[in-house]
C-alpha positions as MATLAB code, in Angstrom:
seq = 'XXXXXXXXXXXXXXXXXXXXXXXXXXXXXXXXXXXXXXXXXXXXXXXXXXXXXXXXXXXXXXXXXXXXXXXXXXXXXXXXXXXXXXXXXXXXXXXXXXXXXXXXXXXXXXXXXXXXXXXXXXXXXXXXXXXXXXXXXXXXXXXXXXXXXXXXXXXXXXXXXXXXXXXXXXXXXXXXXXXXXXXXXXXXXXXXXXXXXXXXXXXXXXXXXXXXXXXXXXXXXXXXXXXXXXXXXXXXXXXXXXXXXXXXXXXXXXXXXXXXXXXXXXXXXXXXXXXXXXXXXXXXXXXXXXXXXXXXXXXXXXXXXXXXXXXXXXXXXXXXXXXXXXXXXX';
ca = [
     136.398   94.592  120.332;
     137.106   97.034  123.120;
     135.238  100.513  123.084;
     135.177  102.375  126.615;
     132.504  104.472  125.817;
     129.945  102.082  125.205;
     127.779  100.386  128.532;
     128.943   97.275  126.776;
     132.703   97.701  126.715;
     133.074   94.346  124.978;
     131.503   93.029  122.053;
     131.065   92.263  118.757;
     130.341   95.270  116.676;
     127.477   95.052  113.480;
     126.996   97.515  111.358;
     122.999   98.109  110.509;
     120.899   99.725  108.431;
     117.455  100.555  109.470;
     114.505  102.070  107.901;
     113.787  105.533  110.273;
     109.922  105.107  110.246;
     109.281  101.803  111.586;
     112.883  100.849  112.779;
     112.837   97.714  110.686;
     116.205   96.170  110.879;
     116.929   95.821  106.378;
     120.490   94.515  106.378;
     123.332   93.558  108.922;
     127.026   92.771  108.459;
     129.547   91.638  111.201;
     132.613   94.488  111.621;
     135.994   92.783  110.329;
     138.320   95.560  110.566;
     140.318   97.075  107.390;
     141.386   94.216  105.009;
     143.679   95.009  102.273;
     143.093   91.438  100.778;
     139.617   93.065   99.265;
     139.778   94.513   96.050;
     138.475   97.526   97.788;
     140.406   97.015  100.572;
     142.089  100.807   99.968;
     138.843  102.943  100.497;
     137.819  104.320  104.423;
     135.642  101.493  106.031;
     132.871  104.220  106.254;
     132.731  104.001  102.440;
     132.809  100.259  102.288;
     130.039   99.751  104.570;
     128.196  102.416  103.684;
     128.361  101.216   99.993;
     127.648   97.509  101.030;
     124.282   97.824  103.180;
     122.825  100.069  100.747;
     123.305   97.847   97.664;
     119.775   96.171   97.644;
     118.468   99.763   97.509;
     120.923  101.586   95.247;
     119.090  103.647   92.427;
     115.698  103.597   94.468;
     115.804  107.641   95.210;
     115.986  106.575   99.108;
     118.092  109.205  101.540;
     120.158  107.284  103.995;
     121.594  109.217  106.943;
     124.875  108.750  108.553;
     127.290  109.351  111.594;
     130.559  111.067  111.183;
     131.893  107.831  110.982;
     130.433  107.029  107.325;
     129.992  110.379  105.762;
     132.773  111.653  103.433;
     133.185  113.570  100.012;
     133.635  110.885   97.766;
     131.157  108.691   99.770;
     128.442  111.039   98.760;
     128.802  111.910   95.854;
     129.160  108.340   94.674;
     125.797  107.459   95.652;
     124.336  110.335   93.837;
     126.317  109.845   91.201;
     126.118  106.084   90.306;
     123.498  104.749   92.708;
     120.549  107.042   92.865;
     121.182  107.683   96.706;
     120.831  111.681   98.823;
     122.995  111.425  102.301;
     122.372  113.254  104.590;
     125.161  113.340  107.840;
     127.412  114.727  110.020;
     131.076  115.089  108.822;
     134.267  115.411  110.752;
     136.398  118.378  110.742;
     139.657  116.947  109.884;
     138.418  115.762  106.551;
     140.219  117.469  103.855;
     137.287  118.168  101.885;
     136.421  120.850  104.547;
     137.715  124.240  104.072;
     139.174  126.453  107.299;
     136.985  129.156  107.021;
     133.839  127.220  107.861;
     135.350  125.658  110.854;
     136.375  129.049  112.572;
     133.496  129.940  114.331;
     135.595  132.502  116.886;
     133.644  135.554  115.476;
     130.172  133.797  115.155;
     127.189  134.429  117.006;
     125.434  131.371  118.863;
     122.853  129.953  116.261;
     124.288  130.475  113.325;
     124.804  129.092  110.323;
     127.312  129.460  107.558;
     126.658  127.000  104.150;
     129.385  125.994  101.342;
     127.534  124.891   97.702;
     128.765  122.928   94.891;
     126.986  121.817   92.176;
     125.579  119.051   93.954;
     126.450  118.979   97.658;
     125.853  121.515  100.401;
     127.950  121.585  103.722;
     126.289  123.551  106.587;
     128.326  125.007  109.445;
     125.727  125.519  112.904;
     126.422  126.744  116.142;
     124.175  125.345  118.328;
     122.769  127.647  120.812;
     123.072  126.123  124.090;
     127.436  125.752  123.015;
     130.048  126.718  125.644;
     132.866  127.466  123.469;
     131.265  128.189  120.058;
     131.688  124.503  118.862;
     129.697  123.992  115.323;
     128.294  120.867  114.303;
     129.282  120.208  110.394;
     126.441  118.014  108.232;
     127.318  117.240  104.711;
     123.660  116.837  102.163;
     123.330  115.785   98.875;
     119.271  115.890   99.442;
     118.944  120.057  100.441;
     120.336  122.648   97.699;
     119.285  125.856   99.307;
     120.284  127.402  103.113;
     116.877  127.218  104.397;
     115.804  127.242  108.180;
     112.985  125.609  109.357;
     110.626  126.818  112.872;
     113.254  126.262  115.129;
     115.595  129.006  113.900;
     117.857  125.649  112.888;
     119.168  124.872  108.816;
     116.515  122.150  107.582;
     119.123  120.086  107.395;
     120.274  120.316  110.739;
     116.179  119.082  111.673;
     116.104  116.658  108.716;
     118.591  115.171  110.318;
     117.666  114.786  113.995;
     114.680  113.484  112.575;
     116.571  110.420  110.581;
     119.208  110.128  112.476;
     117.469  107.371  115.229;
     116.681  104.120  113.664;
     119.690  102.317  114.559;
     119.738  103.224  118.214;
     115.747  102.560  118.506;
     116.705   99.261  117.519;
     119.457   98.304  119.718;
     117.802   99.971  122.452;
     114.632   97.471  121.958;
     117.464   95.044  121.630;
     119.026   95.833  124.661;
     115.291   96.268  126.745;
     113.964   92.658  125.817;
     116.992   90.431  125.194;
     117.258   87.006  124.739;
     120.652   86.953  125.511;
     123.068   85.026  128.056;
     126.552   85.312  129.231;
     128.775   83.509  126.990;
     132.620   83.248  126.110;
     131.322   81.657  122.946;
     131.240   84.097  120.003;
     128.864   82.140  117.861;
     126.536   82.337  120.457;
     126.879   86.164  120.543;
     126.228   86.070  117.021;
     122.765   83.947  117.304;
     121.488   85.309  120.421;
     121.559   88.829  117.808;
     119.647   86.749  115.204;
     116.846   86.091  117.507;
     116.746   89.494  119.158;
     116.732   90.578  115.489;
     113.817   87.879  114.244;
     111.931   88.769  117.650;
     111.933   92.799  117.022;
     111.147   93.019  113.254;
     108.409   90.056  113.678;
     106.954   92.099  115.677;
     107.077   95.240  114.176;
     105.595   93.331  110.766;
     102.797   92.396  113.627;
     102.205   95.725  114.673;
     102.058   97.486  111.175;
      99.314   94.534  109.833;
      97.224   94.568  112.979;
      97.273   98.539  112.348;
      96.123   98.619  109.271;
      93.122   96.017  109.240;
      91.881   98.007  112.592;
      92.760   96.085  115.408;
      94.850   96.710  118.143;
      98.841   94.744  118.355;
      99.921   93.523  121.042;
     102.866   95.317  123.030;
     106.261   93.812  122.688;
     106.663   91.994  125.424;
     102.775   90.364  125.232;
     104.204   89.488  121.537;
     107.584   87.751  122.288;
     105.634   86.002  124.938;
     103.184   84.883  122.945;
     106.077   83.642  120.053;
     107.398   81.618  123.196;
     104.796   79.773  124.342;
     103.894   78.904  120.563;
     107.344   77.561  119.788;
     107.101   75.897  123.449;
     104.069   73.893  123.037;
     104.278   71.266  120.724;
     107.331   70.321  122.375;
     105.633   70.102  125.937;
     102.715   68.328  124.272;
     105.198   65.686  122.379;
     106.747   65.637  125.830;
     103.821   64.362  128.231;
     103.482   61.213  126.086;
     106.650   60.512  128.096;
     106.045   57.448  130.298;
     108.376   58.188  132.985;
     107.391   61.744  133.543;
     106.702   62.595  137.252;
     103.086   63.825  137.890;
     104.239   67.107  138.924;
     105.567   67.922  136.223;
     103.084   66.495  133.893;
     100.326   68.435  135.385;
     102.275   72.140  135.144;
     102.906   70.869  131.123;
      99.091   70.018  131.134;
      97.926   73.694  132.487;
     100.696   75.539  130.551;
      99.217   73.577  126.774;
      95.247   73.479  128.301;
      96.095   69.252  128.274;
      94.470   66.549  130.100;
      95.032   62.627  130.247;
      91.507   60.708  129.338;
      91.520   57.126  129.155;
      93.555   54.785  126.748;
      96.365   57.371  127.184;
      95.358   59.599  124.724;
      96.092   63.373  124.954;
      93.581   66.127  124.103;
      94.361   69.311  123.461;
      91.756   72.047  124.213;
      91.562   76.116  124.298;
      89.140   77.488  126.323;
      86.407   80.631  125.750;
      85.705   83.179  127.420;
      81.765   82.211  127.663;
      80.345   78.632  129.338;
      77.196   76.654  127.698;
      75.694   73.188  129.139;
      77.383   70.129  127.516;
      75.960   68.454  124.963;
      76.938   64.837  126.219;
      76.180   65.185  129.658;
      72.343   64.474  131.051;
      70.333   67.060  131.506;
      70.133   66.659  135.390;
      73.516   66.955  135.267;
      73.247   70.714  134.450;
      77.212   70.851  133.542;
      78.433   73.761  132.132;
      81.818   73.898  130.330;
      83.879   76.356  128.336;
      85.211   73.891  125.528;
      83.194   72.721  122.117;
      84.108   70.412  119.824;
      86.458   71.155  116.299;
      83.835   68.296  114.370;
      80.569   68.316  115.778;
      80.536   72.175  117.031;
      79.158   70.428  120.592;
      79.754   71.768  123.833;
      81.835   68.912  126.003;
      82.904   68.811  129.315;
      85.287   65.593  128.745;
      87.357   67.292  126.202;
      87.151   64.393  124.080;
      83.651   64.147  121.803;
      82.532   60.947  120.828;
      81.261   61.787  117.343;
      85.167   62.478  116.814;
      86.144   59.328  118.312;
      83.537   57.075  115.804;
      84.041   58.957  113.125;
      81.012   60.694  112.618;
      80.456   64.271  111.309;
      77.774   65.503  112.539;
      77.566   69.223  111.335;
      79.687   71.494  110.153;
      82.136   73.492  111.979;
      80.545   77.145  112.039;
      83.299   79.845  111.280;
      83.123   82.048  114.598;
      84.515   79.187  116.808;
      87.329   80.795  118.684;
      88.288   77.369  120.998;
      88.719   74.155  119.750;
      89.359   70.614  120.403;
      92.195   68.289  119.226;
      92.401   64.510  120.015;
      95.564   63.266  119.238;
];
């Protein structure tokens, strides 16, 4: 679709729900347009959507907070009503729901706020400040019941808001700062480049809130989608240098990009170095060699990269549980 406004003028739109504290992506749908083939095909699309990516969360006492584009009447007071859901968002002035008189604001001061009650729902009517032409801003809550203002002078639902209202654009700003994708005239493509973006940014933010609370320290975003890379990489570009015909160029950048080397017989042995050095356990004494890799069996400190008590079959002691590097004969 075509929007103008957007830095992307053409795409395909999604609509998301995310959760506001940790701007976990929960549920996506593709944008089809109005379809009166639906059995619901007569309500807004706001409603529909709205009333679709909330399902899995319907009569859970969760607030969800919407554009202009989603909120209406009915909307919200159906999800109090039948699925346990506040909303919280901005409405548009042309719904018929809103009366006149909150909409003049030609004798209002700047900062003020007019509210509207029902039983149920509160509309606020606020004039920001820092407006030209006395232009309000009109939110519609099913969460507030009383016309409270918070620090800032502003209705508490008016900061409630600004404070919920971000998850979705977080997201497809991280989308849009580390993308994975490419120019394409393909629209399935479009559509799995967004699954991947979308696997890459909640992995990560499941990483982040784990690491957090055992102690440690997660790795930044783009340390972390470099790090999924390389994993996903290597067992390929292991499997590959097996490959008889592959130049030795090419073999040695696989070999320092997977910590490989070629031994004799062919065989390929996979190491990881550490960040200390000890002497090596095979080599003679004179030799005074020093090497950063141990064995995975024997717990022995080799500078071959390939220990013999693997290769015969012997165990000589058990692996102690602080190695950090390893060795792997394939």
């Amino acid at each position: 679709m075509y929007i103008p406004s957007k830095p992307a003028k053409y795409r395909l739109k999604m609509v998301m729900i995310c959760d506001n504290q940790s701007k976990y992506m929960l549920t996506e749908v593709p944008y089809l347009g109005r379809d009166q083939s639906r059995p619901d095909g007569g309500i807004p699309l706001g409603y529909y959507y709205t009333k679709l990516l909330t399902e899995p969360y319907h009569n859970s006492n969760r607030n969800v907070t919407t554009d202009n584009w989603f909120t209406s009447v009915p909307l919200v007071q159906d999800l109090l009503d039948n699925c346990g859901m506040t909303l919280v968002g901005t409405i548009r002035s042309n719904k018929k729901e809103v009366p006149p008189e909150i909409k003049d604001t030609s004798s209002r001061e700047l900062g003020s706020s007019a509210f509207l009650f029902t039983d149920a729902l509160t509309l606020v009517s606020y004039v920001p400040t820092a407006a030209k032409k006395k232009n309000n801003v009109l939110l519609l809550s099913s969460m507030h019941s009383s016309p409270s203002l918070g620090q800032t002078g502003k209705p508490e639902i008016i900061e409630f808001y600004n404070k919920t209202k971000g998850g979705v654009d977080a997201f497809d700003q991280m989308s849009a700062i580390y993308s994975c994708g490419r120019s394409t005239n393909r629209w399935p493509m479009c559509i799995f480049y967004g699954m991947v973006n979308t696997a890459a940014i909640n992995s990560w933010i499941i990483h982040s809130d784990n690491i957090s609370a055992s102690g440690g320290k997660p790795l930044n975003r783009r340390k972390f989608m470099q790090e999924v890379a390389k994993a996903f990489k290597k067992p390929w570009a292991v499997q590959r240098l097996n490959t008889p015909t592959l130049s030795i160029s090419l073999k040695r950048v696989i070999s320092d990009f997977c910590n490989v080397v070629r031994e004799r017989g062919n065989k390929v042995v996979l190491a990881e170095s550490r960040s200390t050095v000890a002497y090596c356990k095979r080599c003679p004494l004179k030799k005074h060699r020093k090497t950063r890799f141990r064995c995975i069996r024997c717990d022995a400190s080799v500078t071959a990269m390939l220990c013999v008590s693997i290769v015969r079959g012997n165990d000589v002691r058990k692996r102690k549980q602080n190695i950090k590097s390893y060795i792997i004969v394939i």
